[in-house]
C-alpha positions in Angstrom: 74.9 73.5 53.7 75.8 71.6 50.5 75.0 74.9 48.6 77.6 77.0 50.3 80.1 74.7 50.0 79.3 74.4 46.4 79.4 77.8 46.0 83.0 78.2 47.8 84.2 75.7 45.7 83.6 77.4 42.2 84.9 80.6 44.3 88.3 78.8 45.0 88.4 77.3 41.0 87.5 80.6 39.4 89.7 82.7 41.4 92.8 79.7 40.7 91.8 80.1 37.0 92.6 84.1 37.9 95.7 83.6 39.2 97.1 81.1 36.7 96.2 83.4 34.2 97.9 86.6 35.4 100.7 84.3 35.8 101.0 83.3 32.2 100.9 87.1 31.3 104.4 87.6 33.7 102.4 90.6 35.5 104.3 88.9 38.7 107.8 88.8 37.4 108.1 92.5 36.3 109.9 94.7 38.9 108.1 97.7 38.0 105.3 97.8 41.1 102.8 100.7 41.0 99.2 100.7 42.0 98.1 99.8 38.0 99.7 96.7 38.1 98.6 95.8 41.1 94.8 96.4 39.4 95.4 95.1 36.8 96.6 91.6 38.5 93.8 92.1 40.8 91.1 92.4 37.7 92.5 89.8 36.0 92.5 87.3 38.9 88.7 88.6 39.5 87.9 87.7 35.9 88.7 84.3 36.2 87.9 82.0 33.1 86.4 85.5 31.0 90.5 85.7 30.6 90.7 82.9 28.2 86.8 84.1 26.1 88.2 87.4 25.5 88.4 89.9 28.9 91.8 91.3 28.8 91.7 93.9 31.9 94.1 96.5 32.3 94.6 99.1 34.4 96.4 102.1 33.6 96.1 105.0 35.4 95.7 104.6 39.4 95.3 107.5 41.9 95.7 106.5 45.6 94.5 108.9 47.3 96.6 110.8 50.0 96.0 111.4 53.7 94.4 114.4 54.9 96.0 116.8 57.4 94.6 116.9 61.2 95.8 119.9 61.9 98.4 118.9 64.5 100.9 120.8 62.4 99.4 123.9 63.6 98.7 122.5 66.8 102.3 122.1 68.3 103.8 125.4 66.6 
């Protein structure tokens, strides 16, 4: 029991150290929103402290992918 709760602790502080480091790079206060920034705020949160030894993730080029047809289309005609 002590282990998970150890283990959800450094969670919660590596993920903070994330956040507060995405924050000091202004990803947050840009009004430009595609899907790389939101990878790239979402890698850098995930890197945690590795932001401040180095790890500088960016994402650049994102492809969402697009919803298939089902056919209704040539259904109601």
């Amino acid at each position: 029991m002590r282990t998970g709760r150890f283990l959800g602790t450094i969670a919660l502080i590596w993920l903070s150290i994330g956040i507060f480091a995405a924050w000091q790079r202004d990803y947050f206060h840009g009004s430009d929103t595609t899907c790389a920034t939101a990878g790239t705020i979402a890698l850098t949160t995930l890197a945690g402290p590795l932001n401040y030894l180095g790890a500088n993730p960016v994402v650049t080029d994102c492809h969402i992918p697009q919803p298939s047809s089902s056919g209704r289309d040539e259904l109601v005609s």
